[in-house]
CHARMM internal coordinates of N, CA and C (Angstrom, degrees):
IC EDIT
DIST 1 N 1 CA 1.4276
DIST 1 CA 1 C 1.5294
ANGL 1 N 1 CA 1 C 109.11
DIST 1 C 2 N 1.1010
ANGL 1 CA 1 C 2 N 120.77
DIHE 1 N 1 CA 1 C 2 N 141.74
DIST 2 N 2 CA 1.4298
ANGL 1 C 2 N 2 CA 125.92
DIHE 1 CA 1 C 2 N 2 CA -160.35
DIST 2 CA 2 C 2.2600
ANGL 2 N 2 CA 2 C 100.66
DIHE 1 C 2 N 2 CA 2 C -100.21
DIST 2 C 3 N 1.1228
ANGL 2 CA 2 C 3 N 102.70
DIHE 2 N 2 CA 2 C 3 N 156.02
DIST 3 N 3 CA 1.2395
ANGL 2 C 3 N 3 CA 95.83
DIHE 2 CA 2 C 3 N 3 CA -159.25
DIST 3 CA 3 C 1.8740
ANGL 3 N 3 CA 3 C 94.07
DIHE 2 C 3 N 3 CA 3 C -103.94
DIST 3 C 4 N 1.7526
ANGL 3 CA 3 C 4 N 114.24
DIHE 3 N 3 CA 3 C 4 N 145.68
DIST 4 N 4 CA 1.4935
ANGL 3 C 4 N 4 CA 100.17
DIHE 3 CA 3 C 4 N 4 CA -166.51
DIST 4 CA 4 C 1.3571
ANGL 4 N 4 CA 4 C 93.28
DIHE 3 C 4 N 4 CA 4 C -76.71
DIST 4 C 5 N 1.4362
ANGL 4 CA 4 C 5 N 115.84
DIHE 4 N 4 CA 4 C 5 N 157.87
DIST 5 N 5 CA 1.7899
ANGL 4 C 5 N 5 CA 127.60
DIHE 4 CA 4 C 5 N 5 CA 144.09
DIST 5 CA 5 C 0.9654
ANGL 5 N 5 CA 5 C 114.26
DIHE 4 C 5 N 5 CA 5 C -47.35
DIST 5 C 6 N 1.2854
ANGL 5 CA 5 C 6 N 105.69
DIHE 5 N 5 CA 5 C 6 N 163.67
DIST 6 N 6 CA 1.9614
ANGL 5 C 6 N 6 CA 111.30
DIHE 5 CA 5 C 6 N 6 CA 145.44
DIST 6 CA 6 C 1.1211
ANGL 6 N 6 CA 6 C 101.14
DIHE 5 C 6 N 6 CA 6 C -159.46
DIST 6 C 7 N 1.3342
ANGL 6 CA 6 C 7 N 95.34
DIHE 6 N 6 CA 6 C 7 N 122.98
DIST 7 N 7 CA 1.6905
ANGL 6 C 7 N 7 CA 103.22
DIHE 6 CA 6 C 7 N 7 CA -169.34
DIST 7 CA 7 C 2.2389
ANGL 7 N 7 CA 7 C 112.24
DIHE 6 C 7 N 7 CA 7 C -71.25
DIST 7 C 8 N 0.9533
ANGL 7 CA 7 C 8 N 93.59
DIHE 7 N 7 CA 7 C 8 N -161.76
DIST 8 N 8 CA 1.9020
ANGL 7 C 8 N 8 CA 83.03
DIHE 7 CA 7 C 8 N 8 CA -166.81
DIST 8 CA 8 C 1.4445
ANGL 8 N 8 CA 8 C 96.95
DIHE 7 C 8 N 8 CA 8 C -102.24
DIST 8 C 9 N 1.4525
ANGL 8 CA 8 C 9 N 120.58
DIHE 8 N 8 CA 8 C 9 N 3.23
DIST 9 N 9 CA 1.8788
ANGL 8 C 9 N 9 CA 118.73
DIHE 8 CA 8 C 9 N 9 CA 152.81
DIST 9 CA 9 C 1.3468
ANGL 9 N 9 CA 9 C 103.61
DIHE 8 C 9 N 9 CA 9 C -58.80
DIST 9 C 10 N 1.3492
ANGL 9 CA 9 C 10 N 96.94
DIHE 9 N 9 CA 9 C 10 N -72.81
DIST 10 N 10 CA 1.3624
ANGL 9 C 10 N 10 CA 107.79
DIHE 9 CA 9 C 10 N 10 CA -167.54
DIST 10 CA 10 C 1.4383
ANGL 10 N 10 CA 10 C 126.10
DIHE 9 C 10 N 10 CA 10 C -60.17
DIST 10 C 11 N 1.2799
ANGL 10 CA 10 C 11 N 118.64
DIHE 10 N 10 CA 10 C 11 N -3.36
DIST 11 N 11 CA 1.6743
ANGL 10 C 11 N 11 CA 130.02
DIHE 10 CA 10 C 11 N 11 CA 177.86
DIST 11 CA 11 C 1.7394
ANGL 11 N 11 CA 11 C 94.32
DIHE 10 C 11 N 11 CA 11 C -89.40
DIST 11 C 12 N 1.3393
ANGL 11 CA 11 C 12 N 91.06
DIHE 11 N 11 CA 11 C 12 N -64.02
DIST 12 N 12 CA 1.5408
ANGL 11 C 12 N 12 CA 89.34
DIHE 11 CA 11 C 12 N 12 CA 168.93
DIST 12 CA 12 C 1.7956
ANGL 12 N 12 CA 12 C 138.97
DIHE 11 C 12 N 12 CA 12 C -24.82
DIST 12 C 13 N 1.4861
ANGL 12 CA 12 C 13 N 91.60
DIHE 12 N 12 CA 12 C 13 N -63.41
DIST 13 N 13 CA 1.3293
ANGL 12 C 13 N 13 CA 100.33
DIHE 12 CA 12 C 13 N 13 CA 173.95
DIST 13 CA 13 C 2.0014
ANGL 13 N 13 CA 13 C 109.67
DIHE 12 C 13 N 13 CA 13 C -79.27
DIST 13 C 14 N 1.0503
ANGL 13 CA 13 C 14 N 120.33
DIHE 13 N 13 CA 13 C 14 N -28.58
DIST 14 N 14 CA 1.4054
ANGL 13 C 14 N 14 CA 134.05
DIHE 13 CA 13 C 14 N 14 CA 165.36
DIST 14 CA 14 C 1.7076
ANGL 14 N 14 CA 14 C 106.96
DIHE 13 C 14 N 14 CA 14 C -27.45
DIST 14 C 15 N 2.0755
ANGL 14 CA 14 C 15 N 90.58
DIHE 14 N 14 CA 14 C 15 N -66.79
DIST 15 N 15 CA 1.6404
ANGL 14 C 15 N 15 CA 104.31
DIHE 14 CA 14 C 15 N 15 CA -173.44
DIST 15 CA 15 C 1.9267
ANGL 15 N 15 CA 15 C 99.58
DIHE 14 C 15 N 15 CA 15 C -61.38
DIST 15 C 16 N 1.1230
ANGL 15 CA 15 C 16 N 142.75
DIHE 15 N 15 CA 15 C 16 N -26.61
DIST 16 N 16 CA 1.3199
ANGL 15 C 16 N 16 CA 128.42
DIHE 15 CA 15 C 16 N 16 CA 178.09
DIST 16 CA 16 C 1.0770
ANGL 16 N 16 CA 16 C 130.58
DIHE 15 C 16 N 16 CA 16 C -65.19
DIST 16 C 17 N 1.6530
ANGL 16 CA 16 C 17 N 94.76
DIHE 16 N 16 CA 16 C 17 N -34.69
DIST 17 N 17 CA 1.3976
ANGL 16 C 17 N 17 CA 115.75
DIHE 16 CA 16 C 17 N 17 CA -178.32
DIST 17 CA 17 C 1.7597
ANGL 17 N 17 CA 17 C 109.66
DIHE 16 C 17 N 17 CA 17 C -63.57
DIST 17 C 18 N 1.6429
ANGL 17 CA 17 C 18 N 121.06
DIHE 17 N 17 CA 17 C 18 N -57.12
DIST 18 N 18 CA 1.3730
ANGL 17 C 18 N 18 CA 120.97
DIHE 17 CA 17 C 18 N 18 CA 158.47
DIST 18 CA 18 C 1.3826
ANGL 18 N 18 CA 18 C 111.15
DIHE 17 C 18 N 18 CA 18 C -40.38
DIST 18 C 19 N 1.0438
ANGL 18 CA 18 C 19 N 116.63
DIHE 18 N 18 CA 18 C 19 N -76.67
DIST 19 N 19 CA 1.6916
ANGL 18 C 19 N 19 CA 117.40
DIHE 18 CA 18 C 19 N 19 CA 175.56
DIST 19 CA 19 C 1.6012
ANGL 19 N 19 CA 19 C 106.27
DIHE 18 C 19 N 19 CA 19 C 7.95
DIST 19 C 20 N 2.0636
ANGL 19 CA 19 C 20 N 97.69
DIHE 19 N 19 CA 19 C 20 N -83.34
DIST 20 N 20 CA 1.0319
ANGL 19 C 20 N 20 CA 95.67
DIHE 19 CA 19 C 20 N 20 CA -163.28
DIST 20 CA 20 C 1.8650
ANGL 20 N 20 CA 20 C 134.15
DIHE 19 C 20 N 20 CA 20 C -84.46
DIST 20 C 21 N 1.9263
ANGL 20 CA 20 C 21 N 86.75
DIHE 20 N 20 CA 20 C 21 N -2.20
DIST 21 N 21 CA 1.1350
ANGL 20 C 21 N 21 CA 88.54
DIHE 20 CA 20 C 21 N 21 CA 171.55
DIST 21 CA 21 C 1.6006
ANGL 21 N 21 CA 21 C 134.82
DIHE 20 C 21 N 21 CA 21 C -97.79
DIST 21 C 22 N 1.2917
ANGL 21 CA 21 C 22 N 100.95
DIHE 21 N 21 CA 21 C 22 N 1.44
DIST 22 N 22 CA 1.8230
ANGL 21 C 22 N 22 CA 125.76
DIHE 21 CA 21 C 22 N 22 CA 179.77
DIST 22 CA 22 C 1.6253
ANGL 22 N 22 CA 22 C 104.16
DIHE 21 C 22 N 22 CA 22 C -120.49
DIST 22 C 23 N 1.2788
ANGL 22 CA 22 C 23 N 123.58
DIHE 22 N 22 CA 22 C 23 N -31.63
DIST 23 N 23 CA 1.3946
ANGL 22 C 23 N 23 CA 129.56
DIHE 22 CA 22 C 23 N 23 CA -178.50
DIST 23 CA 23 C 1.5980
ANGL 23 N 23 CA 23 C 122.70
DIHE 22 C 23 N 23 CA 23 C 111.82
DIST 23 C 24 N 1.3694
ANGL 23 CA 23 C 24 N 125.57
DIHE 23 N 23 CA 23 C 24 N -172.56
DIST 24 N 24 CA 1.3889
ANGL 23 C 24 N 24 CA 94.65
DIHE 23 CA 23 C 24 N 24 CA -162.00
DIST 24 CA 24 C 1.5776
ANGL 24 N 24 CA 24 C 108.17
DIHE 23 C 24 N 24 CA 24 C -115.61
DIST 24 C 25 N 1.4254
ANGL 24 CA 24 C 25 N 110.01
DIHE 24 N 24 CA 24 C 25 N 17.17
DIST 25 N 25 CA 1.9081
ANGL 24 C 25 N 25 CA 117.16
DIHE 24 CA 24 C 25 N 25 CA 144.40
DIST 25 CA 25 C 0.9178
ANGL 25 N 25 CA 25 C 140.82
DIHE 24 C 25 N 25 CA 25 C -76.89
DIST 25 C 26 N 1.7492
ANGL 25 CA 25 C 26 N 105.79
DIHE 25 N 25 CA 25 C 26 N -2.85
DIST 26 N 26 CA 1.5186
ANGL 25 C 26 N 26 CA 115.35
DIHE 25 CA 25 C 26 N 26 CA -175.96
DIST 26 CA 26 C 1.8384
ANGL 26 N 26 CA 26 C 107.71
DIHE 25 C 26 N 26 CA 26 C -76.45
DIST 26 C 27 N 1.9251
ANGL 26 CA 26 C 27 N 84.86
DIHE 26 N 26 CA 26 C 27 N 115.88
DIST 27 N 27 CA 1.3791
ANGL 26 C 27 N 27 CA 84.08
DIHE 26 CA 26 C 27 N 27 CA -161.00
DIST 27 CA 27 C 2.1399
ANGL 27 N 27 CA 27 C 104.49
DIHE 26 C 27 N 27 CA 27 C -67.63
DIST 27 C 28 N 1.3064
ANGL 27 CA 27 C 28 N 107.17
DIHE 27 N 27 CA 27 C 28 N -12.29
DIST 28 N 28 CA 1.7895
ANGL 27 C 28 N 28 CA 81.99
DIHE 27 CA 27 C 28 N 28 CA 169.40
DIST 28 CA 28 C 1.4743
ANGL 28 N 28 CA 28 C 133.20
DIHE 27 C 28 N 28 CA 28 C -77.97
DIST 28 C 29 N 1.5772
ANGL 28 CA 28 C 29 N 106.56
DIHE 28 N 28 CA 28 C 29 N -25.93
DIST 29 N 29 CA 1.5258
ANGL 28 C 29 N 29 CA 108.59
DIHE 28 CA 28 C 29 N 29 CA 143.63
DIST 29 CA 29 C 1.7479
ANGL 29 N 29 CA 29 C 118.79
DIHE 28 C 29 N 29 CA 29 C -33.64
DIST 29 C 30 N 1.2279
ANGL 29 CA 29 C 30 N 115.96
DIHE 29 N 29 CA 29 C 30 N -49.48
DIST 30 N 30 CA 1.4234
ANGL 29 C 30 N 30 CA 114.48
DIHE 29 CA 29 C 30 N 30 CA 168.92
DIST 30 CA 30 C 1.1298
ANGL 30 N 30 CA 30 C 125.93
DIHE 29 C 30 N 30 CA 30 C -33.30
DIST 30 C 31 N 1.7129
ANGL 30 CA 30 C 31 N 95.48
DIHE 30 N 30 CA 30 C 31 N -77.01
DIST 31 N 31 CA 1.1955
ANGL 30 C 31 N 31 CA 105.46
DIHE 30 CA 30 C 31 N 31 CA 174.84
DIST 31 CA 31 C 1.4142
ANGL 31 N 31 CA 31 C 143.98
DIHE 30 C 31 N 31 CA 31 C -98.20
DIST 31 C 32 N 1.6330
ANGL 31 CA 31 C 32 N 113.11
DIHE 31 N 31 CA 31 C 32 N 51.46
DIST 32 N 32 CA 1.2541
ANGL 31 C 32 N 32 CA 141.52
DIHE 31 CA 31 C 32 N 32 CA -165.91
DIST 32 CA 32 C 1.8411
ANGL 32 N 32 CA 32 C 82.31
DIHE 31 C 32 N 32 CA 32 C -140.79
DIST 32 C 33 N 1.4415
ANGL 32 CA 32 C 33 N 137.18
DIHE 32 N 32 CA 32 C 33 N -28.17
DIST 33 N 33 CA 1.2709
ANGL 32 C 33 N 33 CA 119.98
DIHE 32 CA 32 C 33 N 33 CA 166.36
DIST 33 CA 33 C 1.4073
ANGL 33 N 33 CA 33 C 121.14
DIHE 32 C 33 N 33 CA 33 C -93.10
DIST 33 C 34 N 1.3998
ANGL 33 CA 33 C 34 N 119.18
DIHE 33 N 33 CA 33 C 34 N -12.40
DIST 34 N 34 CA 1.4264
ANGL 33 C 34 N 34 CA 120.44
DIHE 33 CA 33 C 34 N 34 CA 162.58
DIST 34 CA 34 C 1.3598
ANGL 34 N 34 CA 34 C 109.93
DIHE 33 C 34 N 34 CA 34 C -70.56
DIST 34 C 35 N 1.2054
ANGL 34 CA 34 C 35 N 144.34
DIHE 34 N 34 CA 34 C 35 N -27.50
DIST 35 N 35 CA 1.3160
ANGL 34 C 35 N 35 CA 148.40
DIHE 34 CA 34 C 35 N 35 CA -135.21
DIST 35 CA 35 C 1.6518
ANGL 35 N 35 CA 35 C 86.34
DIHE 34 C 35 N 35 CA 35 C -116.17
DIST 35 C 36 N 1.2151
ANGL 35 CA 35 C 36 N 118.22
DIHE 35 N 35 CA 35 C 36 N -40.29
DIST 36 N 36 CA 1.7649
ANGL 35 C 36 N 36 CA 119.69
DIHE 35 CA 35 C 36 N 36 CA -179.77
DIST 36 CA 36 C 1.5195
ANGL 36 N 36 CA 36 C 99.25
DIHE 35 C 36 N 36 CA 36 C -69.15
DIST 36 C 37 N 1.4154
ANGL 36 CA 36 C 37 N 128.19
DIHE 36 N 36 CA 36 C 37 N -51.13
DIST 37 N 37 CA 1.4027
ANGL 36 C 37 N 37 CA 121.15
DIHE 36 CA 36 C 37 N 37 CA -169.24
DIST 37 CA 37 C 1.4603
ANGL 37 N 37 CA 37 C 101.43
DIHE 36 C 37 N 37 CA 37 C -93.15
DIST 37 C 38 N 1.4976
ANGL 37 CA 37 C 38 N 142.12
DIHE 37 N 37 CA 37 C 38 N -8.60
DIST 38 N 38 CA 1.4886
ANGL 37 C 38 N 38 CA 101.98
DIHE 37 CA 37 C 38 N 38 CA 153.38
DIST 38 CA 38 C 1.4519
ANGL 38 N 38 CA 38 C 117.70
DIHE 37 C 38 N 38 CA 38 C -108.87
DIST 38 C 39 N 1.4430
ANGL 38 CA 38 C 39 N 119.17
DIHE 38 N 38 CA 38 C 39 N -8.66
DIST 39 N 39 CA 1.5474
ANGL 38 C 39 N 39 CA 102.96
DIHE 38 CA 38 C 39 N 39 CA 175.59
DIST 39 CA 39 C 1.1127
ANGL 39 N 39 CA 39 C 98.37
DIHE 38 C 39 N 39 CA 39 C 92.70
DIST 39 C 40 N 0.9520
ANGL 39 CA 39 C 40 N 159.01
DIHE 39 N 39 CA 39 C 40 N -86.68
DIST 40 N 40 CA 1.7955
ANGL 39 C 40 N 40 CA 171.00
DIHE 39 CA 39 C 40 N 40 CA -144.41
DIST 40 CA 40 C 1.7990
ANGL 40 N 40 CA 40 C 86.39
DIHE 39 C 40 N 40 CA 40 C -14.42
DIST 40 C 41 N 1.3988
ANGL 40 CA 40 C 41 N 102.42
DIHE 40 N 40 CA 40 C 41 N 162.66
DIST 41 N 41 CA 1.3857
ANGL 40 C 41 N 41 CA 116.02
DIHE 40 CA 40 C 41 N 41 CA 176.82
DIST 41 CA 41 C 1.4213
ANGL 41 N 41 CA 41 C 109.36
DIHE 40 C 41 N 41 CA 41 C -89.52
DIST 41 C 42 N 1.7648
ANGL 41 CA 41 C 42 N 114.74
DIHE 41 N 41 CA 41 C 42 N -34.53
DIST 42 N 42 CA 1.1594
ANGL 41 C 42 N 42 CA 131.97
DIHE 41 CA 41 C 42 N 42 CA -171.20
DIST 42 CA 42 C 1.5658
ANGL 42 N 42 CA 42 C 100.65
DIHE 41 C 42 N 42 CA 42 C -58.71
DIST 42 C 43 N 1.6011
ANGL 42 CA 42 C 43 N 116.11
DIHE 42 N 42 CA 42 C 43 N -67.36
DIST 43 N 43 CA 1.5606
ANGL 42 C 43 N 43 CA 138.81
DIHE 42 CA 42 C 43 N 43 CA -172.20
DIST 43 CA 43 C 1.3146
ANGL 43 N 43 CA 43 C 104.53
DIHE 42 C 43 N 43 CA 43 C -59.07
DIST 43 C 44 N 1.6360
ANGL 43 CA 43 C 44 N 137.70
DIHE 43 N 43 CA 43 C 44 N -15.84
DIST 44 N 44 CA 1.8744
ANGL 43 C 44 N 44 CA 138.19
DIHE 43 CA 43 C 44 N 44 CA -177.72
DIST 44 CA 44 C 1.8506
ANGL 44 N 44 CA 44 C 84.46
DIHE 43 C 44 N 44 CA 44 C -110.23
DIST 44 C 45 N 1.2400
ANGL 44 CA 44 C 45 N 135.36
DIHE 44 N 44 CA 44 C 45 N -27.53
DIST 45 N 45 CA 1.4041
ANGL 44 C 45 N 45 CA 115.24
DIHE 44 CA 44 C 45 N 45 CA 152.07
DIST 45 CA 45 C 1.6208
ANGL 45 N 45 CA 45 C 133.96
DIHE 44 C 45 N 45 CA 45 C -59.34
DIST 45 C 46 N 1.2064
ANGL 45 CA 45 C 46 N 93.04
DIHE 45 N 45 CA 45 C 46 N -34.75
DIST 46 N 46 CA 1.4953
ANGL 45 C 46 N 46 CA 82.99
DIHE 45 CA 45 C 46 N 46 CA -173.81
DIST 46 CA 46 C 1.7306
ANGL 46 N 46 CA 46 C 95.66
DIHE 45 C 46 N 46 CA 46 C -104.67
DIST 46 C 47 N 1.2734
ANGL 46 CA 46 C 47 N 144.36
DIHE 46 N 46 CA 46 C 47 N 2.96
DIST 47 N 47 CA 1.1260
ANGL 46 C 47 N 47 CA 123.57
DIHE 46 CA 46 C 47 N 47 CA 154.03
DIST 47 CA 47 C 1.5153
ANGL 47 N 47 CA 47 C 113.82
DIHE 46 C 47 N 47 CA 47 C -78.62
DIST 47 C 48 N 1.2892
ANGL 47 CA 47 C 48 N 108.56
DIHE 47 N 47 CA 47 C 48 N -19.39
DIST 48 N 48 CA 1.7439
ANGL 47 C 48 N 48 CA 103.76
DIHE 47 CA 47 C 48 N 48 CA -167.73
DIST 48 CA 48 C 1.8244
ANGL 48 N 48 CA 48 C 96.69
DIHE 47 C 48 N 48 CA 48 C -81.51
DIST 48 C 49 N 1.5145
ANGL 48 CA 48 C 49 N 136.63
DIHE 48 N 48 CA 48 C 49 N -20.88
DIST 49 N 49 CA 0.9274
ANGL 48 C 49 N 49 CA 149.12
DIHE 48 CA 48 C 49 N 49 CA 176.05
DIST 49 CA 49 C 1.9000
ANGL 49 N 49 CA 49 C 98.16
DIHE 48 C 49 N 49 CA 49 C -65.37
DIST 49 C 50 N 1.5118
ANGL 49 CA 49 C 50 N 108.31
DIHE 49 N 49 CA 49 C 50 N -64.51
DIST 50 N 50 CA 1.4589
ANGL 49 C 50 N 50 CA 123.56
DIHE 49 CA 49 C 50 N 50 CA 175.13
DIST 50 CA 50 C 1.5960
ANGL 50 N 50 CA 50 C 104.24
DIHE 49 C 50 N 50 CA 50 C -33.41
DIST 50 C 51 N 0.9207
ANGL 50 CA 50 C 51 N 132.86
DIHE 50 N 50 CA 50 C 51 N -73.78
DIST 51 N 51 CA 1.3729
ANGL 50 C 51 N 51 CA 164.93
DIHE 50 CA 50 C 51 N 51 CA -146.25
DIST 51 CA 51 C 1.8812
ANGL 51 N 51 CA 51 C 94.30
DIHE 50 C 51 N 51 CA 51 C -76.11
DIST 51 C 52 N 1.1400
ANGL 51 CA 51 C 52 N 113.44
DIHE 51 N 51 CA 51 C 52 N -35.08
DIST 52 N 52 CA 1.5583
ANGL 51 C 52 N 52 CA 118.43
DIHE 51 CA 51 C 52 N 52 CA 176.30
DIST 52 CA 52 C 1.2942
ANGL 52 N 52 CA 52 C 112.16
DIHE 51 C 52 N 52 CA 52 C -57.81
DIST 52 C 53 N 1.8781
ANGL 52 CA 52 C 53 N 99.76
DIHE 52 N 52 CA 52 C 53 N -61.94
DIST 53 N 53 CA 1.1249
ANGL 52 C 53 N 53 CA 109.55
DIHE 52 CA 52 C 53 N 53 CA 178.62
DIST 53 CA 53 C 1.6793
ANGL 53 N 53 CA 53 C 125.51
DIHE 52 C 53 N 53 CA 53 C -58.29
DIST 53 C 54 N 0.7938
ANGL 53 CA 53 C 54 N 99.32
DIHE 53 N 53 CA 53 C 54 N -29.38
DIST 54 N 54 CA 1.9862
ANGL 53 C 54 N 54 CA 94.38
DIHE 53 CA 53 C 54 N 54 CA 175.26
DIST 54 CA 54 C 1.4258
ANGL 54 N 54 CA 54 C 98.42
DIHE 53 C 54 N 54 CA 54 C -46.12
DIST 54 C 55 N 1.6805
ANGL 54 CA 54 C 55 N 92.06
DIHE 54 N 54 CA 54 C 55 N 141.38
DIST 55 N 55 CA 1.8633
ANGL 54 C 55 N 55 CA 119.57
DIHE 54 CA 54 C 55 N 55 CA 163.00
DIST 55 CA 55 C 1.7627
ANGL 55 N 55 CA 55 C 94.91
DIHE 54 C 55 N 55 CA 55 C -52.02
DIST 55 C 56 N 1.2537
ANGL 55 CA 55 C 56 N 105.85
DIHE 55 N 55 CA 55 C 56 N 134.39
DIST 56 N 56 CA 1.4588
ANGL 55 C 56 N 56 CA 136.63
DIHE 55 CA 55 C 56 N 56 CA -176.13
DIST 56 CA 56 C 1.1251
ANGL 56 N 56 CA 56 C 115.68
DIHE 55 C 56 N 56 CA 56 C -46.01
DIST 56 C 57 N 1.6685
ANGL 56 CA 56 C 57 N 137.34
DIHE 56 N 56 CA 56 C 57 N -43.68
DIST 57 N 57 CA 1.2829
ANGL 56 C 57 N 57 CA 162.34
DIHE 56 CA 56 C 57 N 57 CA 152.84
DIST 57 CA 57 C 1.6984
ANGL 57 N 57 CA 57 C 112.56
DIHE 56 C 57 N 57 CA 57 C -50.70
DIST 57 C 58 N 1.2572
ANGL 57 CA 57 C 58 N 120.70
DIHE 57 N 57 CA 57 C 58 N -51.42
DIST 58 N 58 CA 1.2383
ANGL 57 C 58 N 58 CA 119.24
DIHE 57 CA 57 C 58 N 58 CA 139.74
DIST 58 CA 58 C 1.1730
ANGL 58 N 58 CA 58 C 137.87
DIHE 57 C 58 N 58 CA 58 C -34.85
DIST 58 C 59 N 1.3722
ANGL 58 CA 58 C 59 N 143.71
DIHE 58 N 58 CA 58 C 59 N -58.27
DIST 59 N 59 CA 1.1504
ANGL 58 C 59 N 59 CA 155.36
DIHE 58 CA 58 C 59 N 59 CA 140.80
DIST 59 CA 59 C 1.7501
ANGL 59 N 59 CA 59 C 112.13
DIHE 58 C 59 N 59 CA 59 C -25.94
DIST 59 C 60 N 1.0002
ANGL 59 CA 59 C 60 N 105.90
DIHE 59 N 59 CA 59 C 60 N -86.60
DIST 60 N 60 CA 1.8329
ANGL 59 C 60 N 60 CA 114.83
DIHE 59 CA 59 C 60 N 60 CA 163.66
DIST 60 CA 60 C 1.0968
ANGL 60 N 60 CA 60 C 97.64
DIHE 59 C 60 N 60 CA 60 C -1.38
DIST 60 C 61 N 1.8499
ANGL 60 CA 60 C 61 N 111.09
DIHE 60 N 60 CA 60 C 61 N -75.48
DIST 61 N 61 CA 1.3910
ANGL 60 C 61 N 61 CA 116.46
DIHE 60 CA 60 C 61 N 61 CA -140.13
DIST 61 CA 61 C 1.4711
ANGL 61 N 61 CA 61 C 100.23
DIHE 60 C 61 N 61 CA 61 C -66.69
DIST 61 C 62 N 1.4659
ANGL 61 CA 61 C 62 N 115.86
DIHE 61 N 61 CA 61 C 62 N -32.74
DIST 62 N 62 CA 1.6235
ANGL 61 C 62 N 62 CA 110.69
DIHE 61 CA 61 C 62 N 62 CA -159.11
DIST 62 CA 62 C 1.6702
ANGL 62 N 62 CA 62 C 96.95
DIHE 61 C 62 N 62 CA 62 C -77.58
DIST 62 C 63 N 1.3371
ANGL 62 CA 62 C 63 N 115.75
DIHE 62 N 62 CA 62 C 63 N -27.03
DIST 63 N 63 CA 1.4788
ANGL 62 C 63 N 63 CA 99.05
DIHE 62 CA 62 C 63 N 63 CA -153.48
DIST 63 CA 63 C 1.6593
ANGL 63 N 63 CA 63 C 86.50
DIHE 62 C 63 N 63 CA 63 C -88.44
DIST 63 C 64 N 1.2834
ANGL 63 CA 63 C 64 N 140.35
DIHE 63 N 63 CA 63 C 64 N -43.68
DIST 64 N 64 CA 1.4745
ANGL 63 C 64 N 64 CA 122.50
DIHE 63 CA 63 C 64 N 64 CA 133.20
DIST 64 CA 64 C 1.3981
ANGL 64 N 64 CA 64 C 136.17
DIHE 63 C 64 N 64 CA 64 C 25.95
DIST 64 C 65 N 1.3225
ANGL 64 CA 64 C 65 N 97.30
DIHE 64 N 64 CA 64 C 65 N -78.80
DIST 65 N 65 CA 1.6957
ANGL 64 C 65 N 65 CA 106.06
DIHE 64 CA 64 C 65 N 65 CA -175.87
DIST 65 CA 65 C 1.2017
ANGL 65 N 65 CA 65 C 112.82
DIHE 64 C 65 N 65 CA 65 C -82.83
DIST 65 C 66 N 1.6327
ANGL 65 CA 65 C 66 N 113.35
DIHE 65 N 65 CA 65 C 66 N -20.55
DIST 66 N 66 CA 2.0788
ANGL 65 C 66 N 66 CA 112.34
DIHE 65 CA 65 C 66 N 66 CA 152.52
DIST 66 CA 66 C 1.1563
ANGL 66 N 66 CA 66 C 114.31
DIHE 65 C 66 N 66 CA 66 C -53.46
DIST 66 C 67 N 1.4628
ANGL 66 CA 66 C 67 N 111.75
DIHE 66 N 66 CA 66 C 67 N -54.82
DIST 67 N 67 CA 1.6761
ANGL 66 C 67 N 67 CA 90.51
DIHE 66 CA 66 C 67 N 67 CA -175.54
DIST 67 CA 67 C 1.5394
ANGL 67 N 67 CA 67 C 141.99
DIHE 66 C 67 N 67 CA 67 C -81.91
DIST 67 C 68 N 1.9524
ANGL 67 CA 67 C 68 N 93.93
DIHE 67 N 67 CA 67 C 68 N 4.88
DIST 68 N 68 CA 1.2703
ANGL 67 C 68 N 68 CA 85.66
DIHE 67 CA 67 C 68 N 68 CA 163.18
DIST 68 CA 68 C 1.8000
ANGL 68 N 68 CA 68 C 135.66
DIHE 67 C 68 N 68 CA 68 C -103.78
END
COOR INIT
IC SEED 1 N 1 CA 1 C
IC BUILD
């Protein structure tokens, strides 16, 4: 099974979405907005790792508020 992208819009807007739904210390919000403004392969690895780890309901909600 092939794993989805997300391009560095969508990480971008991703990290806002945590922001506002965990608050704005949540350090994977961080680093889901470092990873949008440099691109690096290294920085969309370790946010897409970040982004795993969130409580499940968390996750939902953000990828959620992308699609609407």
């Amino acid at each position: 099974m092939e794993e989805t992208k997300i391009d560095r819009a969508a990480m971008g807007r991703l990290a806002k979405a945590l922001v506002f739904i965990c608050g704005p210390d949540n350090p994977t919000a961080a680093v889901l907005k470092a990873a949008a403004e440099s691109g690096s392969e290294q920085d969309i690895t370790k946010a897409r790792k970040a982004f795993l780890k969130l409580k499940p309901g968390d996750r939902r909600a953000a990828l959620t508020m992308l699609a609407d």
